[in-house]
LUMSELUM-119838 format. One record per residue (C-alpha): residue in three letters; x, y, z. Coordinates in steps of 0.02 Angstrom, whole numbers, always signed. Example, Ala and Ser with C-alpha at 12.3 -4.5 7.8 and 13.67 -1.06 7.14 Angstrom:
// residues 2
> vexdren,east,north,up
> ALA,+615,-225,+390
> SER,+684,-53,+357
END
This chain:
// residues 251
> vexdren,east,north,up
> UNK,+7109,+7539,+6118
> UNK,+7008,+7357,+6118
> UNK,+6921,+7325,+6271
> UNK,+7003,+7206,+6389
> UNK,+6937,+7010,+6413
> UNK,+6948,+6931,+6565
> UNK,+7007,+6743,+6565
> UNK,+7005,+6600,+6696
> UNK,+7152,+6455,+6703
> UNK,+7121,+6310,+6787
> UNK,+7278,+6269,+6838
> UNK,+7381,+6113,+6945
> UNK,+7561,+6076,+7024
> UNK,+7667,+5995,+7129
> UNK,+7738,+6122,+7263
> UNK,+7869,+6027,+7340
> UNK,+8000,+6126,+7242
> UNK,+7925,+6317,+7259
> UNK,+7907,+6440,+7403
> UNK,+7707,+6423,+7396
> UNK,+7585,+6525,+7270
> UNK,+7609,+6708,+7289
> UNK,+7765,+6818,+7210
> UNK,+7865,+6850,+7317
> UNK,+8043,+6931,+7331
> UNK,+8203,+6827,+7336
> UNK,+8124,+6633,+7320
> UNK,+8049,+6555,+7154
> UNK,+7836,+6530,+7174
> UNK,+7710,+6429,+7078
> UNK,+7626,+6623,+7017
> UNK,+7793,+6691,+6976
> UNK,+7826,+6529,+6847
> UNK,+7646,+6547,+6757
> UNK,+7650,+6745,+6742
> UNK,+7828,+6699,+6646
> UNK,+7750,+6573,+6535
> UNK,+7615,+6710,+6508
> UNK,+7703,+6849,+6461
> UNK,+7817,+6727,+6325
> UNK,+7671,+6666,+6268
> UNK,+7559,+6823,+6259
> UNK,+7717,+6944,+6203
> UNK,+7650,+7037,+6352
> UNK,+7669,+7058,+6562
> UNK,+7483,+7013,+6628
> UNK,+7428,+7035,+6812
> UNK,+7373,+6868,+6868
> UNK,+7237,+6833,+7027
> UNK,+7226,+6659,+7099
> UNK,+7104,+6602,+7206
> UNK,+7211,+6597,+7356
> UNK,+7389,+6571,+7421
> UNK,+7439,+6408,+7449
> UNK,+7616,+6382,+7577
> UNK,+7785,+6324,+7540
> UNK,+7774,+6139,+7489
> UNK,+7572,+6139,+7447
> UNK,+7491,+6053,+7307
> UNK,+7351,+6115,+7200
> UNK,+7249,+5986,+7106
> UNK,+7153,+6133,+7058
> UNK,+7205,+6316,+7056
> UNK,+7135,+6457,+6976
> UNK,+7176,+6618,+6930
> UNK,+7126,+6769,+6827
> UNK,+7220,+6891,+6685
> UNK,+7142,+7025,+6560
> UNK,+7226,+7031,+6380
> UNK,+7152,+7114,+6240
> UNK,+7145,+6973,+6105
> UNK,+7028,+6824,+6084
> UNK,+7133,+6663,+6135
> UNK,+7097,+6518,+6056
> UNK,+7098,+6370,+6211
> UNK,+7183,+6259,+6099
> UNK,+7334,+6352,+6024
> UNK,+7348,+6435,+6202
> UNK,+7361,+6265,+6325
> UNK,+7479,+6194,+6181
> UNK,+7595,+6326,+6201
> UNK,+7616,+6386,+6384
> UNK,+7610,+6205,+6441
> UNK,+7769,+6191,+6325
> UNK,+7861,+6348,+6424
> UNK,+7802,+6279,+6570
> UNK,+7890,+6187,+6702
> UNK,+7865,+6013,+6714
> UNK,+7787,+6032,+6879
> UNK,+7662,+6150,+6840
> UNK,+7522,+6135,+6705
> UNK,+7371,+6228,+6654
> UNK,+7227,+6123,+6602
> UNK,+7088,+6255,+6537
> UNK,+7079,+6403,+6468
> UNK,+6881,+6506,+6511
> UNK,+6841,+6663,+6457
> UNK,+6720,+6775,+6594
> UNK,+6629,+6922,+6639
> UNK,+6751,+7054,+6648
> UNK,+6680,+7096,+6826
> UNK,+6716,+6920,+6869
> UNK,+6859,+6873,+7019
> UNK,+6965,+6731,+7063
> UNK,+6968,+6742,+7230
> UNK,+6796,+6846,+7271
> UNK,+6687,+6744,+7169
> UNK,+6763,+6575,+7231
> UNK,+6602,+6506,+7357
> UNK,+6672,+6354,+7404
> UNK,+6857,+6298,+7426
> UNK,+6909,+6100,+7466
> UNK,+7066,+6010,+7532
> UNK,+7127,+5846,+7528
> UNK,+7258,+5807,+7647
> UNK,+7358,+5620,+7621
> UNK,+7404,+5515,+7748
> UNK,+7524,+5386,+7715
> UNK,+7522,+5225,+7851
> UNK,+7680,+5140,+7779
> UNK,+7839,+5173,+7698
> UNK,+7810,+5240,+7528
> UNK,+7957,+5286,+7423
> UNK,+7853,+5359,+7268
> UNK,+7750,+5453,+7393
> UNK,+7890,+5541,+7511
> UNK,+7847,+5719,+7440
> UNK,+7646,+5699,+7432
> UNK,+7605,+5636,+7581
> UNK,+7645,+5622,+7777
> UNK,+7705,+5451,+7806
> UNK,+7635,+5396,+7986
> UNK,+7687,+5216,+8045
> UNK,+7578,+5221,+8205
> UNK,+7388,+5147,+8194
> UNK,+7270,+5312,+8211
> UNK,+7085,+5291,+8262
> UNK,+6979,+5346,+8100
> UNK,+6828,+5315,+8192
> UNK,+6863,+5447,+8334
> UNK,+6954,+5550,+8210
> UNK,+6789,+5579,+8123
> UNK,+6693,+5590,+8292
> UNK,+6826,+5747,+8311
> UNK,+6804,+5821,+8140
> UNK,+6598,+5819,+8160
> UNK,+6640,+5955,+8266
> UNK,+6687,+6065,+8144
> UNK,+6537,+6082,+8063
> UNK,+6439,+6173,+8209
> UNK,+6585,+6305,+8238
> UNK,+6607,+6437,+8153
> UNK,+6773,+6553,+8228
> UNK,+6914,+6442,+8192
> UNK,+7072,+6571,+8264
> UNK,+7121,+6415,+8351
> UNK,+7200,+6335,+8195
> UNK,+7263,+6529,+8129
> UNK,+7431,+6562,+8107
> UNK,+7461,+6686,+8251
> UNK,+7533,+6822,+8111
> UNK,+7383,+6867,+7998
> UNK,+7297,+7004,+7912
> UNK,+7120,+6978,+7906
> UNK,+6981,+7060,+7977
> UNK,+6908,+6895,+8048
> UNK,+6903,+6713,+8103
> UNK,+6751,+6669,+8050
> UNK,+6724,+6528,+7920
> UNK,+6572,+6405,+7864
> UNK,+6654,+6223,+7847
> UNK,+6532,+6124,+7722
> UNK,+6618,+5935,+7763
> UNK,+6739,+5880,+7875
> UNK,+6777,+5691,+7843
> UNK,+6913,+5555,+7850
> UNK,+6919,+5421,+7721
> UNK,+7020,+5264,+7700
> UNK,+7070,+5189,+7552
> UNK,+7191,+5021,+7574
> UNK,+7373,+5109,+7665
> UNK,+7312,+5294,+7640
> UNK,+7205,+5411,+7759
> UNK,+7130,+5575,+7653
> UNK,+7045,+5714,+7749
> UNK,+6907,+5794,+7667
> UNK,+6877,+5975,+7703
> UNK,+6767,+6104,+7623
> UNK,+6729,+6290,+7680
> UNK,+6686,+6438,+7594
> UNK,+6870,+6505,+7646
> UNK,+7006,+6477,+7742
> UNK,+7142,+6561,+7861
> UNK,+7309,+6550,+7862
> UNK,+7378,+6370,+7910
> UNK,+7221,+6328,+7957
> UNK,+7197,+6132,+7861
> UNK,+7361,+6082,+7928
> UNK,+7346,+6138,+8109
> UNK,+7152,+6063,+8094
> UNK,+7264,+5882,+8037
> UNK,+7395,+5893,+8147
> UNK,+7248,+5917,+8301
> UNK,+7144,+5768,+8217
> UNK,+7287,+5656,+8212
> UNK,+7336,+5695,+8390
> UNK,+7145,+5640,+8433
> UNK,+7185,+5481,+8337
> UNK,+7323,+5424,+8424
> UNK,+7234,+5427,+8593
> UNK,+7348,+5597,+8642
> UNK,+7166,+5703,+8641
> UNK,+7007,+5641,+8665
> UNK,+6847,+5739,+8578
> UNK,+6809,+5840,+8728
> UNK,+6990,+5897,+8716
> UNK,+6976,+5958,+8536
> UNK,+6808,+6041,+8576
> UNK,+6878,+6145,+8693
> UNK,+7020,+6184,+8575
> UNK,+6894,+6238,+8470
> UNK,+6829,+6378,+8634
> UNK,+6990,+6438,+8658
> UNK,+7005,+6535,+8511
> UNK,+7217,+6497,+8540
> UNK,+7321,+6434,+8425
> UNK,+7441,+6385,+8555
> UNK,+7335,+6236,+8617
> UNK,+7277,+6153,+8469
> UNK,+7427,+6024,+8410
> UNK,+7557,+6051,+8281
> UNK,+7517,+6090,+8091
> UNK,+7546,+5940,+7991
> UNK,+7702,+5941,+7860
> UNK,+7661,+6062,+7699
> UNK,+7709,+5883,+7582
> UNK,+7536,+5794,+7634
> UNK,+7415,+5927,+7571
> UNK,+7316,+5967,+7399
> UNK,+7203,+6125,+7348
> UNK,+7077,+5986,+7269
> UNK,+6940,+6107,+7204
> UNK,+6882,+6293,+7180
> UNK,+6697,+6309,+7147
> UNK,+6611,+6464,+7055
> UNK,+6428,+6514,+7011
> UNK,+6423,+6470,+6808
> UNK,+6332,+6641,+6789
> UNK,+6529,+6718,+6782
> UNK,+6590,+6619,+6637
> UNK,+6548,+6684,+6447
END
């Protein structure tokens, strides 16, 4: 029996049409259309890993995941081909071949999202970002967002129902940009919970309409509750933008 090799996709999509990342029973996901592709391509059902779960309605820019097959794959031949049996939607941009120890999701140090604000009317933009006709404050918003940086248990912007151990995560940046009729937030952390970039928005945005003041979100930040911090921004606005790994685990 050949030993198995362990290969990395880097992979992107549009998730307005699929019930987030993960397989899942009863409701067509972004995993559930590449392990298809995969097994057409590769005459053969592969487990897949990503680097996380991204909701209903989430982009990824950037994606990855993990499979063990037996063969060599040439990059070339391979990308051709399951980009064919692909969906429109979905497309896998590199094929890497790694340590077979190597994970998706354990080895991933730093994850970033870019969440799009819209501030007029966009009809080619209705599904990628949240369209906002009220002036918002970037200044304070960013005054708000510095905040994030010294804190560290972030159950406030948790999804109430989750399995995990902890609350704890180390946000790297934290930052607001503008760019002509378009507001992107900036966020990097070494993980993230459940909901968590879209309840951090929705807070932010509150803040920058004068609703909250910065005081107000740093004591959302205390509370540790969910219930206080504002309402999660809509799923269309937001983008898994980048997955970063230590080059030691690639071959």
């Amino acid at each position: 029996m050949k030993a198995q090799k362990r290969y990395f996709l880097e992979v992107a999509y549009k998730g307005t049409h699929y019930h987030g990342w993960q397989v899942q029973p009863n409701a067509v996901t972004v995993q559930e259309e590449i392990d298809k592709a995969l097994a057409t391509i590769l005459r053969s059902k592969v487990d897949t890993m990503g680097s996380g779960r991204t909701d209903t309605g989430v982009h990824g820019k950037q994606q990855y995941l993990h499979f063990d097959f037996e063969e060599i794959l040439d990059k070339r031949t391979f990308l051709k081909k399951v980009n064919a049996v692909l969906p429109k939607d979905i497309s896998i941009y590199d094929l890497r071949e790694v340590k077979p120890e190597a994970h998706a999701r354990f080895d991933a140090v730093w994850r970033s999202y870019e969440y799009y604000i819209s501030l007029r009317k966009n009809p080619f933009e209705e599904e990628l970002s949240w369209q906002c006709y009220y002036p918002l404050d970037v200044e304070v918003m960013n005054s708000a967002a510095e905040l994030l940086l010294s804190h560290r248990d972030f159950e406030c912007f948790s999804k109430v129902k989750t399995e995990v151990n902890h609350f704890e995560c180390e946000i790297k940046t934290a930052y607001w940009e503008q760019k002509d009729q378009h507001l992107i937030f900036h966020i990097t952390a070494n993980r993230f919970l459940r909901g968590m970039v879209r309840a951090i928005v929705g807070t932010l945005v509150e803040v920058g309409t004068g609703k909250m003041d910065k005081k107000g979100f740093q004591s959302i930040l205390e509370s540790k509750s969910r219930g206080k911090a504002g309402a999660a921004a809509p799923a269309r606005g937001l983008f898994l933008s980048s997955v970063i790994y230590p080059e030691e685990i690639f071959i």
